[in-house]
C-alpha positions as CSV (number, residue, x, y, z in Angstrom):
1,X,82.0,-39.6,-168.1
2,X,79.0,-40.7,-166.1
3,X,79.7,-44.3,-164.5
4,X,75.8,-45.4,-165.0
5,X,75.8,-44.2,-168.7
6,X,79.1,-46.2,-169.6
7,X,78.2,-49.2,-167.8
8,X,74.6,-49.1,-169.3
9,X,76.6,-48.4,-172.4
10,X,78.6,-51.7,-171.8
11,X,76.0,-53.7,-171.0
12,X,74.1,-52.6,-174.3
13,X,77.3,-53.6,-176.4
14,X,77.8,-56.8,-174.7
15,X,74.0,-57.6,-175.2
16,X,74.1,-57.1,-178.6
17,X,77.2,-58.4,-179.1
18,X,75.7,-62.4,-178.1
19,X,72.3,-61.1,-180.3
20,X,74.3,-60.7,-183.8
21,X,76.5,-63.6,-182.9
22,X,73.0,-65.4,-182.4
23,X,71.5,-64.6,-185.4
24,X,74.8,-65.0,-187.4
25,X,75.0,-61.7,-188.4
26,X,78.9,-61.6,-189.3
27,X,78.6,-58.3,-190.7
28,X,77.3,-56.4,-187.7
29,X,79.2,-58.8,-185.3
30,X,82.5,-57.6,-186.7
31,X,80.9,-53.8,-186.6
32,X,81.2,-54.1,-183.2
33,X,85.2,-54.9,-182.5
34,X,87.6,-52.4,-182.3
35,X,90.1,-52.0,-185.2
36,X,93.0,-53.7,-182.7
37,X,90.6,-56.4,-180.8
38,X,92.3,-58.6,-178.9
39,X,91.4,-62.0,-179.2
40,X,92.2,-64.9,-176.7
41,X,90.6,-68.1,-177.8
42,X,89.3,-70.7,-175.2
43,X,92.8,-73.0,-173.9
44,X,94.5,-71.6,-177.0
45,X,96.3,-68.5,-178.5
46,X,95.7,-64.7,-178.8
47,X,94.6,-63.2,-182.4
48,X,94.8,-59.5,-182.9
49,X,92.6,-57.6,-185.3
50,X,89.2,-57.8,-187.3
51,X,90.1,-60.1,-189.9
52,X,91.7,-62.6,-187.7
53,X,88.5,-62.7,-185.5
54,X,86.8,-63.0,-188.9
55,X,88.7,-66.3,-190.3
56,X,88.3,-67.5,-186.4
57,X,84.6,-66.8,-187.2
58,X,84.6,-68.4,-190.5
59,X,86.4,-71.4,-189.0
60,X,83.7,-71.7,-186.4
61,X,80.7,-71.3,-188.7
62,X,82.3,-74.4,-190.8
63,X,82.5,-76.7,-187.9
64,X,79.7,-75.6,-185.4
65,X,76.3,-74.5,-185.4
66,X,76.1,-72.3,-181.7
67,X,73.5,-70.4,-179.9
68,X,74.1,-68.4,-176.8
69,X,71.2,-68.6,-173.9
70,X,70.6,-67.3,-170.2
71,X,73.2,-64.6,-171.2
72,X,74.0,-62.4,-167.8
73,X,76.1,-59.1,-168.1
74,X,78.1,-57.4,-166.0
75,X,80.1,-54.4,-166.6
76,X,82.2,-52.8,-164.5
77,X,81.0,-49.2,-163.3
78,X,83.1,-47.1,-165.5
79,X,82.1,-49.5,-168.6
80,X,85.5,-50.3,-169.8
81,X,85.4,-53.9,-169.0
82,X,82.4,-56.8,-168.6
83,X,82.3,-60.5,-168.3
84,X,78.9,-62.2,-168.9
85,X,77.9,-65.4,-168.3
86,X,76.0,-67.7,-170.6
87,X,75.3,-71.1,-171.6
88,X,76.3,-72.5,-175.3
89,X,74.2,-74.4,-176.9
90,X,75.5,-76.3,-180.4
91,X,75.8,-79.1,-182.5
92,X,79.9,-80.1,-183.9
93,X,79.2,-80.1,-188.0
94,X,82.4,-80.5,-189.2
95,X,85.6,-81.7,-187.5
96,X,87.6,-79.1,-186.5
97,X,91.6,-79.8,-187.1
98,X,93.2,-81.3,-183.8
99,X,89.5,-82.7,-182.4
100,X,87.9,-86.0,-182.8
101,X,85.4,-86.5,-185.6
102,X,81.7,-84.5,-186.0
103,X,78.9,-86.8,-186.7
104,X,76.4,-84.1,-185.9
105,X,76.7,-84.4,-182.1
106,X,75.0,-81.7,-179.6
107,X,76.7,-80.1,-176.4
108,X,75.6,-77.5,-174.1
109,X,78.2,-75.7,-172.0
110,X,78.8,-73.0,-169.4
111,X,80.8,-70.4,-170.7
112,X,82.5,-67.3,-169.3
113,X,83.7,-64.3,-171.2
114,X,85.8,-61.0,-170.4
115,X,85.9,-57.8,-172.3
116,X,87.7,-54.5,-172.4
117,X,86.0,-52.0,-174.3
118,X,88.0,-48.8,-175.7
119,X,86.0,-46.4,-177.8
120,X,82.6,-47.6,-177.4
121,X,84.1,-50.9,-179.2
122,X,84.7,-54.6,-177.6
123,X,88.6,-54.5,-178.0
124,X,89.2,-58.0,-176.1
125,X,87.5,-60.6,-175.5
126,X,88.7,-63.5,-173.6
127,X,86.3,-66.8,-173.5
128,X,86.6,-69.6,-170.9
129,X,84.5,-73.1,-171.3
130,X,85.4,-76.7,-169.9
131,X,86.9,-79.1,-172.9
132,X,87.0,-81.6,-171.1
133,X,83.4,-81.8,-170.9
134,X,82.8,-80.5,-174.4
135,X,84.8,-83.4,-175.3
136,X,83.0,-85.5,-173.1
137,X,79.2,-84.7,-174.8
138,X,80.8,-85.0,-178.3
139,X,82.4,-88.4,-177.2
C-alpha cells in the first residue's frame, strides 16, 4: 500500500466524517464506522458496534445541538490511525441524565479525537474535551 494514498485516504474519511456529523446526516455518518467500531466516550465508557454509536448519537441529538469548526487532520503515514483537532460549537437542549439542567445554554470547546481505521472504515474513535469547562459555560 502506498503511504501517501492511505494517509490522503484517512484524511478524506476523517474530513468527511466531521462534514456528515455537521450536517446531521446519521445515515451517512454511520456508513462510515466499521461493523466492530470501537467507541470510547469523552471521561466515560467504551461502546462497541454500529448500533451502540447510533443510540449514543440518538442520545446526543436529544440533548445537544453541535457543530464542529477549524477541524485539523492528521493521519499517520500508513493511514491506519488520525487524531484531528477541532473546536465544538453547541447549545445543551435537553438535560442529559447525570448533568445539571439545559435552559438552552451555548458552549464552545476544544476537542481532540483519535481514530484507527481498518478497511477503509473508522473502527475507533476516542474523543477528549475538558468538562470541567463545559460545565463551567453551561453553569
Amino acid at each position: 500500500m502506498n503511504p501517501t494514498c492511505a494517509s490522503s485516504d484517512t484524511q478524506e474519511l476523517i474530513s468527511l466524517y466531521y462534514q456528515t456529523f455537521n450536517r446531521g446526516d446519521r445515515p451517512a455518518f454511520l456508513r462510515l464506522l466499521h461493523p466492530n467500531v470501537l467507541h470510547d466516550i469523552n471521561q466515560g465508557g467504551s461502546e462497541s458496534g454500529i448500533e451502540a454509536f447510533r443510540l449514543f448519537l440518538d442520545r446526543m441529538d436529544r440533548c445537544y445541538a453541535e457543530q464542529v469548526e477549524d477541524l485539523i487532520v492528521m493521519p499517520s503515514a500508513d493511514g491506519t490511525r488520525a487524531a484531528a483537532e477541532f473546536y465544538i460549537r453547541g447549545t445543551y437542549l435537553s438535560t442529559d441524565e447525570g448533568l445539571p439542567p439545559a435552559t438552552g445554554q451555548t458552549y464552545h470547546l476544544r476537542v481532540g479525537a483519535f481514530f484507527e481505521i481498518k478497511e477503509g472504515l473508522v473502527a475507533r474513535v476516542t474523543n477528549y474535551y475538558n468538562l470541567t469547562d463545559w460545565l463551567r459555560q453551561i453553569g
